[in-house]
C-alpha positions as CSV (number, residue, x, y, z in Angstrom):
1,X,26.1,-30.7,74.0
2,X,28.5,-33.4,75.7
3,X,27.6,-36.5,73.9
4,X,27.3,-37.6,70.3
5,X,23.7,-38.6,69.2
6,X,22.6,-41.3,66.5
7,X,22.8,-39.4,63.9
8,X,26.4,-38.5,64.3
9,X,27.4,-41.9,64.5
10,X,25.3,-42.8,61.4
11,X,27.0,-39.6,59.5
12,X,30.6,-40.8,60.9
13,X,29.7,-44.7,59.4
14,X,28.3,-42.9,56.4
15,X,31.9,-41.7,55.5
16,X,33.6,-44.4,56.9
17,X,31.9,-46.5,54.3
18,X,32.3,-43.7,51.5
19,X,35.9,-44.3,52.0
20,X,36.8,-47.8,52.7
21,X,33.8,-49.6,50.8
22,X,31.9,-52.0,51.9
23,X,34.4,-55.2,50.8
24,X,37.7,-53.6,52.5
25,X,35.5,-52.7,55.7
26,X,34.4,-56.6,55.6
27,X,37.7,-58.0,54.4
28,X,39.2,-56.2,57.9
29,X,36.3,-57.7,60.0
30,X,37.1,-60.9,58.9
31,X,40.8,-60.5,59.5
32,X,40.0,-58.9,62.9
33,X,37.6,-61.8,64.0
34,X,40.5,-64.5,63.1
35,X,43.5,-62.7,64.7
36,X,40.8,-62.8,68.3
37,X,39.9,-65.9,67.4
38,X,43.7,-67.5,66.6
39,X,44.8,-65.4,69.7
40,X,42.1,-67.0,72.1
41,X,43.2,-70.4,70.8
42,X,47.1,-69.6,71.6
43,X,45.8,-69.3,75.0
44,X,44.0,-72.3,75.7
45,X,47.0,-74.0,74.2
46,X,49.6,-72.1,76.2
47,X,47.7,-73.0,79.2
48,X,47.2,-76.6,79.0
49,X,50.0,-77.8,77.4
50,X,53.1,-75.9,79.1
51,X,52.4,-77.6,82.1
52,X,52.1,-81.0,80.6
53,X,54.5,-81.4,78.5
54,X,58.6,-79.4,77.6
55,X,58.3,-77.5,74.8
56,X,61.1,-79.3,72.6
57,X,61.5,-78.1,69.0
58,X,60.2,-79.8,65.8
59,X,63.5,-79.5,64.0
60,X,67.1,-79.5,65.6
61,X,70.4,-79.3,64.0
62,X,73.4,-81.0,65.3
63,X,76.6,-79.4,65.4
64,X,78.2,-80.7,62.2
65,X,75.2,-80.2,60.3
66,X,75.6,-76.3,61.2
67,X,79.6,-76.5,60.9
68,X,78.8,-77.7,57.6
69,X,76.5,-75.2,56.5
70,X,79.0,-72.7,58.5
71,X,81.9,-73.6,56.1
72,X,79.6,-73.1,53.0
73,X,78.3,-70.0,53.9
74,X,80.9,-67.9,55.8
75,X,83.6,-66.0,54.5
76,X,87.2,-65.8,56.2
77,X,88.2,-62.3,56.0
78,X,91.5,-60.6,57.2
79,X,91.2,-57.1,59.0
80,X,93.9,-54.7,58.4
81,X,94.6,-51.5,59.7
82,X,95.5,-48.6,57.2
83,X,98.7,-47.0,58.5
């Protein structure tokens, strides 16, 4: 009486498939075996290439190219207090 047998687990993946389908259950293997897979890779790479190299990154703004989008995009707004 502790433990499941085989035949509870088949009932159990019986349903499971009655509600999800066969294409959604595959559909989330797939994306399951691709995020271990990306995530293993993410390793090796944070492993290797910390050490070697700074990260630096791809694209960096100078300080008048963001004053310049600053002046576009912001608004000067006054506070005032109600009396």
């Amino acid at each position: 009486m502790g433990g499941l047998s085989i035949w509870h687990w088949l009932i159990v993946l019986l349903i499971v498939v009655m509600v999800f389908g066969t294409k959604k259950l595959k559909n989330m293997g797939g994306d399951l075996g691709s995020a271990v897979k990306g995530f293993k890779d993410g390793m090796k790479e944070g492993g290797s290439s910390a050490d070697d190299q700074p990260a630096t990154p791809a694209s960096q703004v100078t300080n008048a190219q963001a004053a310049d989008k600053a002046d576009k995009t912001t608004i000067d707004v006054e506070a005032r207090q109600k009396s």
